[in-house]
C-alpha positions as CSV (number, residue, x, y, z in Angstrom):
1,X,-29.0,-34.3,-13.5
2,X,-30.5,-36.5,-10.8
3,X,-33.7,-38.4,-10.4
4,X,-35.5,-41.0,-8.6
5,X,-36.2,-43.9,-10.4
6,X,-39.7,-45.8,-9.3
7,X,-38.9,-49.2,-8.1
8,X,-42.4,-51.5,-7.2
9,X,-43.8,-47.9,-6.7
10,X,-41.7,-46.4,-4.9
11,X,-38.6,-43.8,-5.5
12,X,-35.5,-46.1,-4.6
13,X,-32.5,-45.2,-6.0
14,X,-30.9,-42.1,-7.1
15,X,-29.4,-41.9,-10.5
16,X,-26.8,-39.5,-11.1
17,X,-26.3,-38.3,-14.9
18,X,-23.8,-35.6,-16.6
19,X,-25.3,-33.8,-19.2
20,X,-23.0,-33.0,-22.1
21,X,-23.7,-30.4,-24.5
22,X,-22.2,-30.9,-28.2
23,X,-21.2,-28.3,-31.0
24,X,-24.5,-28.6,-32.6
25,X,-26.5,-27.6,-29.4
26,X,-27.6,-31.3,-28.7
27,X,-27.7,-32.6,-25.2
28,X,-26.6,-36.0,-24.1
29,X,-25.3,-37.6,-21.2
30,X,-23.5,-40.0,-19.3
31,X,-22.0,-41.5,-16.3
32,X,-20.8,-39.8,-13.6
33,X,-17.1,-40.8,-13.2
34,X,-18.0,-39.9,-9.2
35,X,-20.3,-41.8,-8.9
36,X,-19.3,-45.2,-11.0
37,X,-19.5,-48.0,-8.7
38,X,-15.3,-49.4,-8.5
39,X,-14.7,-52.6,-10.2
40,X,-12.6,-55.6,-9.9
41,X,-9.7,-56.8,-12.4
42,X,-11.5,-57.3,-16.1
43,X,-11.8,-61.1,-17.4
44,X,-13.2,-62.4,-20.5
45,X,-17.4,-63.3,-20.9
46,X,-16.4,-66.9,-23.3
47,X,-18.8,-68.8,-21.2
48,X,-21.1,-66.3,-20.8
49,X,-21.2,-66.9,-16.7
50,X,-21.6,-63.6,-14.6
51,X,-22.5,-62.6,-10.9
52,X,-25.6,-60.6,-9.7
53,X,-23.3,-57.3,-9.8
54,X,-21.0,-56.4,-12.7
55,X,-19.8,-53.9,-15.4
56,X,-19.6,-55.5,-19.1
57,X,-17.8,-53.3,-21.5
58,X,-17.4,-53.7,-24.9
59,X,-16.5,-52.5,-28.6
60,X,-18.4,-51.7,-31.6
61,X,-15.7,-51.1,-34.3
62,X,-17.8,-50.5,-37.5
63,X,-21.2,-49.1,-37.1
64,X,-24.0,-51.6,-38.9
65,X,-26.2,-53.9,-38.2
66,X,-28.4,-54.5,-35.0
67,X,-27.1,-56.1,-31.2
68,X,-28.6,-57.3,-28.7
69,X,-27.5,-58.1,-25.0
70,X,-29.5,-60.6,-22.9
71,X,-29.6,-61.2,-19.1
72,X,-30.7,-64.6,-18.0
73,X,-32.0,-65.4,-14.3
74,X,-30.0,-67.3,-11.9
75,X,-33.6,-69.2,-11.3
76,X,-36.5,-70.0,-13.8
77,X,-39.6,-68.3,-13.5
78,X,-37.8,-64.9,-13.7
79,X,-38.6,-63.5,-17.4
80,X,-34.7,-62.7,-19.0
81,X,-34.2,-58.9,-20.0
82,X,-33.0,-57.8,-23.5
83,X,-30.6,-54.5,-24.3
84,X,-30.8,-54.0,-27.7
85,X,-29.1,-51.5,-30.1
86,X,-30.2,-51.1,-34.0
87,X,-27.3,-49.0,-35.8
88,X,-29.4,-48.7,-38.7
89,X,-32.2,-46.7,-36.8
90,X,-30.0,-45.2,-33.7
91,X,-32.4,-46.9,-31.3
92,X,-31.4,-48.5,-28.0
93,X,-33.9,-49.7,-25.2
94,X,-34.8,-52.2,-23.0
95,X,-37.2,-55.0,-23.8
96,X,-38.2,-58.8,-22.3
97,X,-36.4,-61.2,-24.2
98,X,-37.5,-63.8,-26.6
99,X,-36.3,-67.1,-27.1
100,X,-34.6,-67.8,-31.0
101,X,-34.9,-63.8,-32.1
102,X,-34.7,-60.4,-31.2
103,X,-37.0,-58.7,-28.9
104,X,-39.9,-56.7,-30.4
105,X,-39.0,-53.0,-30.6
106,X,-40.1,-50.6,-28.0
107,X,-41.6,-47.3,-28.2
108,X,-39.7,-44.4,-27.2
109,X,-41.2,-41.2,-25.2
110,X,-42.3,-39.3,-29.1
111,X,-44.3,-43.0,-29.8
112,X,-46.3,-43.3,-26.7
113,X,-43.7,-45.6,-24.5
114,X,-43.0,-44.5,-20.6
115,X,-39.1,-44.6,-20.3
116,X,-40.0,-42.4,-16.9
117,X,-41.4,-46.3,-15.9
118,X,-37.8,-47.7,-16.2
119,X,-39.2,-50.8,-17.5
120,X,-39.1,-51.5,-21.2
121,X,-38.8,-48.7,-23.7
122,X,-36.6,-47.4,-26.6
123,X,-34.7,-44.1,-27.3
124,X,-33.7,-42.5,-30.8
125,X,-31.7,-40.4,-31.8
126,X,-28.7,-42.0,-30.5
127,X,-25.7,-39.6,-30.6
128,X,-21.9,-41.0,-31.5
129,X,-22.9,-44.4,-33.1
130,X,-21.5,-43.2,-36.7
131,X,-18.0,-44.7,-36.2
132,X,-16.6,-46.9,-33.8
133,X,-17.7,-46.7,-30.5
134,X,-18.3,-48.6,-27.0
135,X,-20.9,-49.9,-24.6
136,X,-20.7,-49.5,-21.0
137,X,-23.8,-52.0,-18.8
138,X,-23.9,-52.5,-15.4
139,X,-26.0,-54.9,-13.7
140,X,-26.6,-54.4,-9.9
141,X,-28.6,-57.1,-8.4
142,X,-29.9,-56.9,-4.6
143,X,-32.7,-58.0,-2.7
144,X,-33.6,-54.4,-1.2
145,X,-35.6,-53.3,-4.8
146,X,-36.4,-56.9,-5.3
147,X,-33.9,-57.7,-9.0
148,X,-31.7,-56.1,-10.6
149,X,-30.7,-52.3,-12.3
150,X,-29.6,-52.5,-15.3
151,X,-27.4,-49.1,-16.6
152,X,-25.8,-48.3,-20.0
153,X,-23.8,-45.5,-21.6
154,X,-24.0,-45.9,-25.3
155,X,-20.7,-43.9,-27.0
156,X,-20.1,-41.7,-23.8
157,X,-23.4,-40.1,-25.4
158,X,-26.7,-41.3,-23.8
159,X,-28.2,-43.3,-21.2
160,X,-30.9,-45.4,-20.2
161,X,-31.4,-47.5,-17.2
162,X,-34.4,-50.2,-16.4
163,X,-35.6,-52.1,-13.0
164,X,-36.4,-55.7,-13.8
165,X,-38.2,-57.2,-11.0
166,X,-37.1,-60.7,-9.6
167,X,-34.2,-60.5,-11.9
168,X,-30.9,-61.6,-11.0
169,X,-28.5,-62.4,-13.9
170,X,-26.6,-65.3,-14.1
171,X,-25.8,-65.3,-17.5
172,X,-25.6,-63.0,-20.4
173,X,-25.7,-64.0,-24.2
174,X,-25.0,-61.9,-27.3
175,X,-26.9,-61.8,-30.4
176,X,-25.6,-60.1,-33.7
177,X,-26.5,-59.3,-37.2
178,X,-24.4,-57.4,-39.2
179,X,-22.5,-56.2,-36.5
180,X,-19.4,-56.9,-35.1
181,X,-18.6,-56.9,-31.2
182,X,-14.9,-56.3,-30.1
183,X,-13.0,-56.2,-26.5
184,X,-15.6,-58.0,-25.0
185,X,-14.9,-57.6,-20.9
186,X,-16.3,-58.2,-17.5
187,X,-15.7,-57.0,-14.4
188,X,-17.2,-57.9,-10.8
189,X,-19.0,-54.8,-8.8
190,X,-16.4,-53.8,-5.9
191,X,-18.8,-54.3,-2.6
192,X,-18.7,-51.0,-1.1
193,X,-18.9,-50.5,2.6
């Protein structure tokens, strides 16, 4: 599956998606092992520090609870961007982030939200979250679409990518409750040429 994701109004890049059909008929999807930008050598996220381009991986080993990812700007002014995954009703999406809490839960396509917008939104239904699984974000800052892409694969099962404008991460921070994270990695995007 392919499309063109709108960026300031424009189609600018070209996501690239495997489909995956399960047992039960269900579709879901997920990177493109073609098409996954190379990395350099992993390294721990303690300090939370980052680059404008990166893959961060991690585990979630028992299914509970409610996560959150947030990306900070390298400059103020630049609203921060939250990724957010609630086990208990297999929701992911995309939201601005709030200082001291959680973001405020999206609405999906079904609800009246506009994933198709790449902005902030929410999917259900996630597939593979009812035992351990892991979470697969990559950040891609450049100047060319003005901030920065950010991409996940939730349990090798479903995707969703957002454009934040004037975005360029710095740092990320984690937030938790009644979860637990596990292999917690980072990795620098290999420039291509």
């Amino acid at each position: 599956m392919a499309a063109w994701i709108p960026i300031r109004g424009w189609g600018g890049v070209l996501v690239i998606r495997e489909l995956v059909q399960f047992p039960d008929g269900r579709i879901g999807s997920k990177w493109m092992e073609e098409v996954t930008p190379a990395t350099g050598p992993a390294r721990s996220v303690s300090d939370g520090v980052v680059g404008r381009s990166f893959l961060l991986d991690f585990d979630v080993p028992r299914p509970a609870g409610r996560l959150s990812v947030t990306f900070l700007p390298e400059a103020s002014g630049a609203p921060p961007c939250e990724f957010q995954i609630d086990l208990e009703r297999k929701r992911a999406g995309f939201a601005r982030a709030t200082p001291g809490g959680f973001a405020a839960a999206q609405k999906t396509l079904r609800e009246g939200g506009a994933p198709h917008q790449v902005g902030d939104y929410a999917v259900e239904n996630l597939l593979g979250t009812g035992g351990p699984f892991s979470v697969l974000l990559i950040v891609k800052g450049d100047d060319k679409i003005g901030g920065s892409l950010i991409d996940a694969e939730i349990a090798g099962r479903r995707t969703l990518i957002s454009h934040r404008p004037d975005l360029f991460v710095s740092r990320v921070a984690f937030r938790t409750d009644g979860v637990e994270l596990a292999k917690v990695r980072i990795a620098d995007l290999v420039p291509q040429s």
